[in-house]
N, C-alpha and C positions, 0 to 999 in steps of 0.2 A: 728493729721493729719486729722479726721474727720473732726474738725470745719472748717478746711482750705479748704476741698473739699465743704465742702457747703456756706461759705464765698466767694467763688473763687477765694481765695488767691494761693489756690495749682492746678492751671490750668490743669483739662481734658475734652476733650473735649465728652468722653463717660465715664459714669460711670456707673458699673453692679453692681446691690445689687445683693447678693445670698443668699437666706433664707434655712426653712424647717419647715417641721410640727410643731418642737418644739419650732425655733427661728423666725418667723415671720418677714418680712421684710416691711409690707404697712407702717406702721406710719414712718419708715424711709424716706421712698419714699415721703410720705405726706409732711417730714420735707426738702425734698430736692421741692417739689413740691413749697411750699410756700417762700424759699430761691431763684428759679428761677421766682419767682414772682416779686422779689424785687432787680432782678438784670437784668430783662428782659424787652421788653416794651411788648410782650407776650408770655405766655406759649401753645404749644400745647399737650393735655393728651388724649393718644389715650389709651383707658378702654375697655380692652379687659372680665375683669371679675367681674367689679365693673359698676352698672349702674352711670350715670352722675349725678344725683342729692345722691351719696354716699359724692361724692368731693367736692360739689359745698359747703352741711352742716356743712362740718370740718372746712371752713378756713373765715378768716371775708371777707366781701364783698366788701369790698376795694381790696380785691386778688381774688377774684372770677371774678373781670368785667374783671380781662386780663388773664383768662385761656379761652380757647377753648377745648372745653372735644367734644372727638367723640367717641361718643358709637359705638365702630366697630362692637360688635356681634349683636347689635336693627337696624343700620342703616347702614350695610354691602353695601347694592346695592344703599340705597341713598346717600351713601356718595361718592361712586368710582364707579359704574354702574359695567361692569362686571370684573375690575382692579382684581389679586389677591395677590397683598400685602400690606400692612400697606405705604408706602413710596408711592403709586401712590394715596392713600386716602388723606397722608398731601398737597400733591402739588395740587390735585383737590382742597383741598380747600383755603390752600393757593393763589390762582390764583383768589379767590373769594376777599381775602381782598385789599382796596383800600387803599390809605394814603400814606404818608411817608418812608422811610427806617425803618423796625424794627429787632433788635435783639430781635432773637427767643429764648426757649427754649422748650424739646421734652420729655416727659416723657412717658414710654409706662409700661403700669400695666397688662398684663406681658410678657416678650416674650415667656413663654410656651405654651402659645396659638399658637403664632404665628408658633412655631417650630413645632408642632403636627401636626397643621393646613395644613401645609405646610412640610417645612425640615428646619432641624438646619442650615445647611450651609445657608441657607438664611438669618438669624438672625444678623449674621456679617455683610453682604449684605445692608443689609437695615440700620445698626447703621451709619457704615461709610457712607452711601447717605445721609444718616440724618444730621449727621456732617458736611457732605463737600455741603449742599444743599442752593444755591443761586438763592433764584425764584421771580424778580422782586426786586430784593436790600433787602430781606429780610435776612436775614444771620442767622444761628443756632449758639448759643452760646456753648453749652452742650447739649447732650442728658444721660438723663438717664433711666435706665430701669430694670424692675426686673424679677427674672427667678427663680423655685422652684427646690434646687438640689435634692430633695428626689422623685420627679415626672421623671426625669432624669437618663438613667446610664450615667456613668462615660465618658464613649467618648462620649455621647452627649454632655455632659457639657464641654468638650473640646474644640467639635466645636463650642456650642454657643459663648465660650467665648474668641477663637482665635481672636485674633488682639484690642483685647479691654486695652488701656492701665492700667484702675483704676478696679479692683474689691473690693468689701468689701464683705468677709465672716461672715455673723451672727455664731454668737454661744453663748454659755449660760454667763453670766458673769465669772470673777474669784474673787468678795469678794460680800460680802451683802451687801454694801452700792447700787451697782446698777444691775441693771436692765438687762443690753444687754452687749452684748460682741462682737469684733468684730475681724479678722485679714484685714488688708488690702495692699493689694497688687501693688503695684502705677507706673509706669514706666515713665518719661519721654523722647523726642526724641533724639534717639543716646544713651540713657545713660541704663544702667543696671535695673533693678526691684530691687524697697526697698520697705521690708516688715513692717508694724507696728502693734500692735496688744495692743486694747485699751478696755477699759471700759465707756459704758454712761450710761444714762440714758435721757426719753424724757417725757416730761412734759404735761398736759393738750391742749395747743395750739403748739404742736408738734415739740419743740425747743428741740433740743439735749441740753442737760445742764452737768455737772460733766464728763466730759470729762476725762479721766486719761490712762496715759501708762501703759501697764502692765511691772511690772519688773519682769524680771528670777530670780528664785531663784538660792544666789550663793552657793557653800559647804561651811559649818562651815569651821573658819579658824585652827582648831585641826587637819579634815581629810583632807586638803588642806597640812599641815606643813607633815603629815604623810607619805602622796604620794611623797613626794618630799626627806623623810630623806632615809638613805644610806641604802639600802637593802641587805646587807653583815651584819649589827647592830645586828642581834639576831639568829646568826649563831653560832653552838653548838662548832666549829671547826674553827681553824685559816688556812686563805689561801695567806698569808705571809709566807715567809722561812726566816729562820734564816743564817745566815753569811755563818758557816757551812755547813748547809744542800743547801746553792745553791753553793758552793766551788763544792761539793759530786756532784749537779747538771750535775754545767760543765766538769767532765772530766766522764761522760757517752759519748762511744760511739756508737750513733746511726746508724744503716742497710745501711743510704743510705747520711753517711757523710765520706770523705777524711780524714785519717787517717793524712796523710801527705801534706801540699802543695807546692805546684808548684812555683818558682818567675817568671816564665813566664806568666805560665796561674793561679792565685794563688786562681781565683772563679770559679773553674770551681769545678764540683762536679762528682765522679762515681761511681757506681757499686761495692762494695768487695763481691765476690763470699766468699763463706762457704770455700772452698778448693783453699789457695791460687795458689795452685802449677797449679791449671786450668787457672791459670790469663796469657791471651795473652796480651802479650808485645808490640809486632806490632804498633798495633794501633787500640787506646783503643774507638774513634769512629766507629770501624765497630762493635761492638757491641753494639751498641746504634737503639734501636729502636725508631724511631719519627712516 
């Protein structure tokens, strides 16, 4: 599922890396960075924690002439005067670029910043402007963006991540052939959330490579047969009766079964008191308590 979100073969139009101290998310971002190069006619990377010439050194310069990196934390008030969100910085400059219709792409490194900065609820606020932002015929293809869950509690990360359809959770690998590990979380419109969780690795020029599903382990087929054989098998004691002993059964009679029955009413069931000679004749419903 991975390569298909960065081929954009598995269409979203926002995707959230979620890292942490231990699993690290930038070289992903880098590899989505340079995949939206080549599927874009420009990228905007608004570097919230990384100065511009970090990005510019990583990718070849055939991918560098169509990123637009805005150092938002160097060039806060030159870029947006006294705007304060990310989303009135792209459109300032956007509104700068001349030419043709372009399909955009929106990468932001990180929204922690921005959420601190500011507030979480704003973080969704801004992805879907991003998404849905038509300024001059320019259109956003995808935005993607990353957020650190261990700078984060838990309902924060909830609200960053409210209405975001694709997440991908770093985590450690599950074998030593690679490197990174991932769950990823995918929802399309209308339809359910499907979860995948996979193993890569990423290489020198930041290409995700050895991509692989993880598969669950299943139980041995021994304790699989086991669970399923008869659970009476190693029972000290038989709880079968013999012909006899259920003959002996039925002509036990029980407290609160009819001795005798009825051809009129031949199910109906009563009461035998201990001392028959107390047995009212009458009628044997006014002693029936309901």
């Amino acid at each position: 599922m991975l390569q298909y979100l960065l081929s954009g073969i598995a269409q979203s139009r926002i995707i959230m890396i979620e890292d942490n101290e231990e699993n690290p998310g930038r070289q992903l971002v880098i590899a989505f960075l340079q995949n939206l190069c080549q599927r874009c006619d420009m990228v905007l990377l608004l570097a919230y924690e990384r100065p511009a010439e970090f990005f510019i050194r990583l990718l070849p310069e055939e991918l560098t002439k169509r990123i637009l990196v805005i150092d938002v934390m160097k060039n806060w008030c030159d870029c947006c005067g006294t705007s304060q969100t990310a989303y009135h910085i792209i459109t300032n400059m956007l509104s700068r670029i001349t030419g043709e219709e372009q399909r955009l792409g929106v990468v932001i490194d990180s929204v922690t910043i921005l959420a601190q900065g500011h507030s979480p609820a704003l973080v969704p606020q801004v992805l879907h402007s991003f998404a849905n932002l038509n300024e001059k015929g320019n259109t956003v293809q995808q935005v993607v963006a990353l957020v650190h869950s261990d700078v984060h509690d838990e309902a924060t990360i909830k609200v960053i991540q409210s209405r975001v359809p694709t997440i991908i959770h770093l985590r450690p690998s599950s074998t030593h052939h690679h490197m990174h590990g991932c769950v990823i979380q995918h929802s399309e419109l209308w339809k359910k959330s499907t979860e995948w969780e996979e193993d890569f690795n990423i290489n020198e020029r930041f290409q995700v490579t050895d991509v692989s599903a993880v598969v669950k382990k299943k139980l041995p087929s021994s304790i699989a047969t086991e669970k399923q054989s008869d659970p009476t098998a190693n029972l000290t004691f038989n709880l079968t009766l013999r012909p006899e002993e259920k003959a002996a059964k039925d002509q036990v009679v029980l407290p609160y079964t009819s001795v005798t029955s009825s051809e009129k009413n031949p199910g109906q069931i009563f009461y035998i008191p201990d001392d028959a000679d107390d047995f009212d004749d009458e009628d044997p419903d006014d002693d029936l308590d309901f």
